[in-house]
C-alpha positions in Angstrom: 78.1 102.1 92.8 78.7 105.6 94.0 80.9 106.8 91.7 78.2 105.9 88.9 76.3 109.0 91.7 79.6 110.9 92.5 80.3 111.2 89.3 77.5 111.0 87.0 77.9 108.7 85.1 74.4 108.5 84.4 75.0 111.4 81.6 76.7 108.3 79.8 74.7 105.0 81.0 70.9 105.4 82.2 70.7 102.2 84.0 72.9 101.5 87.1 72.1 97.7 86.7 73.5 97.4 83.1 77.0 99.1 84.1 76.9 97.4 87.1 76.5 94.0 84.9 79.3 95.2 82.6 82.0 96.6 85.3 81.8 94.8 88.6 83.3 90.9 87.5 86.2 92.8 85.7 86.6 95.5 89.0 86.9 93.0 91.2 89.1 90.3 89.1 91.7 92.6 87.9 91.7 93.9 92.0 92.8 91.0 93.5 95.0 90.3 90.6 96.7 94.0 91.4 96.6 92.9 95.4 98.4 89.6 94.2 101.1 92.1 92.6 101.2 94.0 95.4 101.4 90.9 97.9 104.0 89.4 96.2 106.5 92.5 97.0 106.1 91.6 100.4 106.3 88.0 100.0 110.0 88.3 97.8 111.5 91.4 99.1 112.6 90.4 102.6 113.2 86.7 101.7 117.1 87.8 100.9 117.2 90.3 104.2 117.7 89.8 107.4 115.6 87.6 110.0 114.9 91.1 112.1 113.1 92.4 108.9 111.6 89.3 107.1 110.0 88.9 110.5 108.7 92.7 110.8 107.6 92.5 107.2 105.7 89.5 108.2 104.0 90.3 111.3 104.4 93.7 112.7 105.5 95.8 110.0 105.5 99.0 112.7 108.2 97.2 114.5 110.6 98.0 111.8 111.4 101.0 109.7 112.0 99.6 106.6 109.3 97.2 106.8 106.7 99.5 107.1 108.6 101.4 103.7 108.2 97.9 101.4 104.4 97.4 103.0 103.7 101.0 102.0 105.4 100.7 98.5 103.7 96.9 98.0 100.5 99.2 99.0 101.3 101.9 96.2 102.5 98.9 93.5 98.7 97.5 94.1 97.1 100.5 93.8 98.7 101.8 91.0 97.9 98.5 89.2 94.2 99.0 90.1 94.2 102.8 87.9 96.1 101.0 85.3 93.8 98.5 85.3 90.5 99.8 85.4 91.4 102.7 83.3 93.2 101.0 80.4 90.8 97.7 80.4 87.8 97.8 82.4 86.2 100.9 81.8 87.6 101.3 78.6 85.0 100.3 76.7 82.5 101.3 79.0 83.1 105.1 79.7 85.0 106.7 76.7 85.7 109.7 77.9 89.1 110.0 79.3 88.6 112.6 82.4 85.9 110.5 83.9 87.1 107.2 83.0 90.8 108.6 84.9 88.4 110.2 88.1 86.4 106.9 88.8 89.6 104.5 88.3 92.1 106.7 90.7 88.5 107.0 93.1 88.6 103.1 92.7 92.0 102.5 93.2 92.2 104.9 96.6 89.3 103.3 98.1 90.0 99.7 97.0 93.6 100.0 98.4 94.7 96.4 100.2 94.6 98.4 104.0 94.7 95.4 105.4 98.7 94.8 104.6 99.4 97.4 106.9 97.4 94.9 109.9 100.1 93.7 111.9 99.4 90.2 111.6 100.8 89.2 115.2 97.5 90.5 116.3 95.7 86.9 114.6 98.1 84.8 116.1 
């Protein structure tokens, strides 16, 4: 919603609500299908590796070098997928120029980022 502001996108679309109708399912489906991507690098990677890092990976990545190396790379995988995502099929048909279809999706995909992998999960248990 505030890149339809930031960026304004209103030159292209007059009414928040109907871009809103046409983007958001897609936004968020194809984002937690990119998180999935992203979650599943953590979930394989350290299965074949040692016990020290499988564990780090799996609940305190800052306890190990190399853990916090595949979190941060399972981070950029997702977040990559989001731009690809949002530029090439969600807003594709819904912004056609190619600048600010490129600005909102890399906006998007900075802010929509999965953080939370970097939460060492030790902290829940």
């Amino acid at each position: 919603m505030a890149c339809f502001y930031i960026f304004r996108i209103s030159r292209v679309h007059k009414d928040l609500k109907t871009f809103y109708k046409k983007s958001i399912l897609k936004v968020w489906l194809y984002g937690f299908l990119a998180d999935f991507i992203g979650a599943l690098i953590i979930l394989i990677f350290p299965t074949g590796s040692s016990n020290e890092l499988s564990t780090a990976v799996s609940y305190d990545p800052f306890s190990h070098p190399l853990a916090v190396i595949i979190i941060l790379t399972s981070m950029l995988v997702a977040s990559i997928f989001i731009l690809i995502f949002n530029y090439k099929i969600v807003f594709k048909s819904v912004i056609e120029e190619k600048r600010l279809r490129f600005k909102i999706s890399l906006t998007i995909a900075i802010i929509t980022t999965p953080w939370t992998f970097l939460l060492p999960t030790k902290w829940f248990y």
